[in-house]
C-alpha positions in Angstrom: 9.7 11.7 30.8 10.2 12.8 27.4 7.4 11.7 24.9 7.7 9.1 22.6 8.6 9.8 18.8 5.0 8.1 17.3 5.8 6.6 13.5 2.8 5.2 12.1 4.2 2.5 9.0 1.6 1.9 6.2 0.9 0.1 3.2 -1.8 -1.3 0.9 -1.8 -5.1 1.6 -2.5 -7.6 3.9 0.1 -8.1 6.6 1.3 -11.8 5.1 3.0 -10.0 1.8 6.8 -9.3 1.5 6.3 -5.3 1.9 4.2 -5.6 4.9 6.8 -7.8 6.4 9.6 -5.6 5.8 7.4 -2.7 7.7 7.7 -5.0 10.8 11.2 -6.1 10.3 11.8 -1.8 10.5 9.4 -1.8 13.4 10.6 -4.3 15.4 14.5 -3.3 15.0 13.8 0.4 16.2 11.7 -0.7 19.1 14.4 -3.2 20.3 16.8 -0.6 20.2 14.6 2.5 21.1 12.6 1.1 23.7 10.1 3.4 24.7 11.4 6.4 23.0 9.5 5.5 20.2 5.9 4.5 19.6 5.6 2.1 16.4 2.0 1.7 15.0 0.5 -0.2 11.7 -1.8 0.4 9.3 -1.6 -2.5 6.8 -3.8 -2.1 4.5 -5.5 1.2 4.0 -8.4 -0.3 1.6 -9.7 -1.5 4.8 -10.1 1.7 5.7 -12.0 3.0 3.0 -8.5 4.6 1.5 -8.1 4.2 -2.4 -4.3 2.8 -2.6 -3.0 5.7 -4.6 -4.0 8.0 -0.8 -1.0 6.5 1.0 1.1 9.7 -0.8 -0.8 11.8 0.5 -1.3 10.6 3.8 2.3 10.3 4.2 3.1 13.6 2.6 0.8 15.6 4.8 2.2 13.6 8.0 -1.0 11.2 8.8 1.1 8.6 8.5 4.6 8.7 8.7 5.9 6.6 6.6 4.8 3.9 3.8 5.4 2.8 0.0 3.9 2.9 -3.4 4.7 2.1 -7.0 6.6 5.1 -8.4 4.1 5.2 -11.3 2.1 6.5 -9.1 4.4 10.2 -8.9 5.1 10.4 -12.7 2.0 13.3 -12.8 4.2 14.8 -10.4 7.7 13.6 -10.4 7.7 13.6 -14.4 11.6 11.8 -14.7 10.0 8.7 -12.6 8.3 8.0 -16.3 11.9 7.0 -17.3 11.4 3.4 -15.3 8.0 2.9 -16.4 9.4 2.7 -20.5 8.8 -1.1 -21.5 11.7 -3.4 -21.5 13.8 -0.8 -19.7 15.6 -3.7 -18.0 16.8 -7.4 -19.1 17.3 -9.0 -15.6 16.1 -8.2 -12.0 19.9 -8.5 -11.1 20.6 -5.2 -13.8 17.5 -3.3 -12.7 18.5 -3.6 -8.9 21.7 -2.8 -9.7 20.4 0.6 -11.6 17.7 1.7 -8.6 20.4 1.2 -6.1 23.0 3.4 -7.9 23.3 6.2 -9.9 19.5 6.2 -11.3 17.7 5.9 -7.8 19.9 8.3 -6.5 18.2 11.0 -9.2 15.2 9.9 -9.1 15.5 10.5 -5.5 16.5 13.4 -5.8 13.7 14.9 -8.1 11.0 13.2 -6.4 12.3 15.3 -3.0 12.8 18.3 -5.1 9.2 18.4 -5.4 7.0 16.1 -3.0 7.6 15.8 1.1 9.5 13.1 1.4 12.7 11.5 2.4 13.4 8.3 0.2 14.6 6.0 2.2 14.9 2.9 0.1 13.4 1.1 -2.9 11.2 -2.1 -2.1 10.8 -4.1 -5.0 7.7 -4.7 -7.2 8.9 -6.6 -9.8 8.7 -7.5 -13.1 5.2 -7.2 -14.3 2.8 -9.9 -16.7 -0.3 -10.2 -18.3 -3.5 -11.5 -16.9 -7.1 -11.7 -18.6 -10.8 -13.2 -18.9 -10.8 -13.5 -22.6 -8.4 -15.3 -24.2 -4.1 -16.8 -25.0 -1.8 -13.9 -25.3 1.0 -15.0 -27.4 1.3 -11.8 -29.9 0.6 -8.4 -29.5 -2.7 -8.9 -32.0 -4.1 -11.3 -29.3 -4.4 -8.1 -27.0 -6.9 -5.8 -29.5 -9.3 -3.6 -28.3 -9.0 -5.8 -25.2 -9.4 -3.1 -22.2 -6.7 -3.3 -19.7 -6.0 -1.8 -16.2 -2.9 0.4 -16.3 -0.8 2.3 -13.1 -1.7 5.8 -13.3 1.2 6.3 -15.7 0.9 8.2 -19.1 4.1 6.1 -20.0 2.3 2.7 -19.4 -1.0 3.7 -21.2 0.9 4.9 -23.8 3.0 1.2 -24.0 -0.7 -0.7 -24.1 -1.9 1.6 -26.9 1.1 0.8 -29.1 -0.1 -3.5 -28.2 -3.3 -2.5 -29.5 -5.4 -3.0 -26.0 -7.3 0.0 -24.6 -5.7 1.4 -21.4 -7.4 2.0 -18.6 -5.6 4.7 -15.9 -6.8 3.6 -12.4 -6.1 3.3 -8.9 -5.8 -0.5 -7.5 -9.4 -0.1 -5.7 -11.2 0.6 -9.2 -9.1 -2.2 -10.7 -10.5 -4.8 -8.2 -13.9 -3.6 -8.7 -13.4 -3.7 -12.6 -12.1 -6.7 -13.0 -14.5 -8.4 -10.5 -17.5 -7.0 -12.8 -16.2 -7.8 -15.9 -15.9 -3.7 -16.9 -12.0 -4.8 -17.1 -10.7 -7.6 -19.7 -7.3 -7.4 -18.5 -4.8 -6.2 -16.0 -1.1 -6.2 -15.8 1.3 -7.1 -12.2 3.8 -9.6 -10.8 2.0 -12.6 -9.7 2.5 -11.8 -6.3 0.3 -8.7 -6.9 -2.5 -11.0 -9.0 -2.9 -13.5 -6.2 -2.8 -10.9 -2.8 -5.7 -9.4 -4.7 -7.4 -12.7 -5.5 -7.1 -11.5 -10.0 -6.8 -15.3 -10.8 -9.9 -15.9 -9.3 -11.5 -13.9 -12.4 -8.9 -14.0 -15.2 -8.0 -18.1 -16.5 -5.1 -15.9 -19.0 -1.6 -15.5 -17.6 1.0 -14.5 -19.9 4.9 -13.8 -18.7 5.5 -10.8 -20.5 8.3 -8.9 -18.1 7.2 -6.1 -19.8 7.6 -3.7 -17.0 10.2 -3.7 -13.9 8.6 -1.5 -11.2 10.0 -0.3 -7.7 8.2 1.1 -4.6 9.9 4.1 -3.3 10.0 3.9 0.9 8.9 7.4 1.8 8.9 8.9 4.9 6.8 12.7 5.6 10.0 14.9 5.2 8.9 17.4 8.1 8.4 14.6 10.6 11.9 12.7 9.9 13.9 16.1 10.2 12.6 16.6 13.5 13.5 13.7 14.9 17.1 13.1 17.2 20.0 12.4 15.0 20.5 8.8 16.1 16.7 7.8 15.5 17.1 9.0 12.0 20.6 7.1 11.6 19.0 4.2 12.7 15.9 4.6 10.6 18.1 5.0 7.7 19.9 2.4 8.5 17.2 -0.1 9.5 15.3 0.1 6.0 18.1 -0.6 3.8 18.1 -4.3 5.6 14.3 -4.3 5.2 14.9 -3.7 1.5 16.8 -6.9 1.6 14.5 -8.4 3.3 11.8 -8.2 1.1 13.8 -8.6 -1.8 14.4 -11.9 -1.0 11.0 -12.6 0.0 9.6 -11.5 -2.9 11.4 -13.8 -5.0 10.2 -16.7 -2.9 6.9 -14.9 -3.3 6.6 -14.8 -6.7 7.3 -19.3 -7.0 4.5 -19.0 -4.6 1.7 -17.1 -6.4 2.5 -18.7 -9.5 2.1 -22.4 -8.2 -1.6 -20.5 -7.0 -2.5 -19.4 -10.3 -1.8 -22.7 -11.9 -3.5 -24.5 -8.8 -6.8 -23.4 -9.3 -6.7 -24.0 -13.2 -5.4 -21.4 -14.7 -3.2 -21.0 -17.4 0.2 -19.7 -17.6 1.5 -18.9 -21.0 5.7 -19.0 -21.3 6.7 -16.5 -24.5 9.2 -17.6 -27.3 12.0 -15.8 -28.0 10.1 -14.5 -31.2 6.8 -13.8 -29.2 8.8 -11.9 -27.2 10.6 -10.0 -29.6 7.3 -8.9 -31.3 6.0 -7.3 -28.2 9.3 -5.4 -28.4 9.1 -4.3 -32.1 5.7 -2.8 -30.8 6.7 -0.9 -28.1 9.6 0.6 -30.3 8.0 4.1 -31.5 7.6 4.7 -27.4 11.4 3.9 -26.5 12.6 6.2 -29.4 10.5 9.0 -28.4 11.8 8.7 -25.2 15.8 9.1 -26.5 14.2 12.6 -27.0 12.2 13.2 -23.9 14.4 11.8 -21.3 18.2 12.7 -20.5 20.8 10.5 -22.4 22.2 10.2 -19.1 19.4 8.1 -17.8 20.1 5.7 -20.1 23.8 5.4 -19.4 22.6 4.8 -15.6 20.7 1.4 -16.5 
């Protein structure tokens, strides 16, 4: 009997969250229609584990696991292009931003982040749009952020967008953020609501601002060397199956984000709603970064959102 092809799916959250989810959805499809051809195995979270969350690339890349997700701030050292969908305020609406990573703009990034890392993208799970949260005090204005020291993706783009708000950025994996912001080392962080409540955030920070400063996607990567030697139809199929999962999750993660909010408020924190001119200030901030990025970045990019 010919042995089974073994993926091992992995992630950095507990098994209730939209992404982890998704991972089954893939799992489950390719097992009901591979049958024992294939050998589907989980890891979840790989903080149990004693994994920092930024580790899934490489554990993917180098084949440990086969295949898993991450913020693509995460690649910008790398993959220097992916900075393009870290600049603030990129996108208006979650229906414009899907609409850009599904199209022409996801299919370059694609490109350049397989031009240069071991992957196959497969798909683009969705992260969100990203908010304020902190120990110390309302955000309504940038001022209301100063000197106020905040956990950024490891993105020179993002600390770069804090700097211009007047907090102090702070590059860091997730694991050091927790840690941070559980000893008070951290004022601040930033990350859909989702993201604040699967890693307990409100429990520390009362401040919640909705900001939607950021729209962020989690590339679906699967260890290049591994997919290309699998059979033709398992690769179809694996193609396939993920751009349903995307869905999936997509729609789950909207659900998710009513969800975590209602658990922020529940346990008495505050949630701050922006005017149009609050708003508008955090934009007139940010404005030095977005013009120096007409220069660094391909006009085409632009045209692609």
């Amino acid at each position: 009997m010919t042995k089974p092809v073994t993926i091992r799916m992995g992630g950095y959250g507990p098994p209730t969250t939209s992404f982890s989810r998704a991972l089954k959805l893939v799992g489950d499809t390719l097992q009901a229609q591979f049958g024992d051809r294939v050998d589907i195995k989980y890891v979840w979270n790989i903080m149990d584990f004693g994994y920092r969350a930024e580790e899934i690339l490489w554990l993917v890349e180098d084949g440990v696991l086969s295949l898993g997700y991450q913020s693509s701030s995460y690649l910008t050292d790398r993959v220097p292009e992916l900075g393009f969908v870290d600049l603030p305020f990129l996108f208006a609406t979650r229906e414009q931003a899907r609409g850009a990573i599904d199209g022409a703009l996801g299919a370059y990034l694609r490109e350049r982040i397989e031009a240069r890392v071991n992957y196959r993208i497969l798909g683009w799970f969705e992260n969100g749009f990203r908010h304020i949260s902190n120990r110390l005090r309302t955000v309504r204005v940038p001022a209301d952020l100063k000197a106020m020291r905040i956990r950024v993706l490891p993105s020179e783009v993002q600390a770069k967008t804090f700097a211009l708000l007047g907090a102090v950025p702070v590059r860091c994996d997730l694991t050091e953020a927790i840690a941070g912001i559980k000893a008070g080392t951290l004022d601040a962080q930033e990350n859909p609501f989702a993201n604040t409540v699967t890693y307990g955030v409100h429990k520390f920070h009362r401040f919640h601002t909705v900001t939607n400063h950021f729209y962020i996607s989690r590339p679906i990567f699967l260890n290049g060397r591994q997919f290309e030697a699998w059979p033709a139809d398992l690769q179809t199929a694996m193609q396939e199956t993920v751009k349903k999962a995307v869905a999936f999750q997509r729609d789950l993660a909207i659900e998710e984000d009513r969800e975590a909010r209602a658990a922020i408020e529940a346990v008495g924190c505050e949630i701050t709603e922006l005017s149009a001119d609050e708003h508008a200030r955090f934009r007139a901030a940010v404005a030095p970064l977005l013009g120096e990025a007409r220069h660094t970045y391909e006009a085409k990019l632009f045209a692609m959102i």
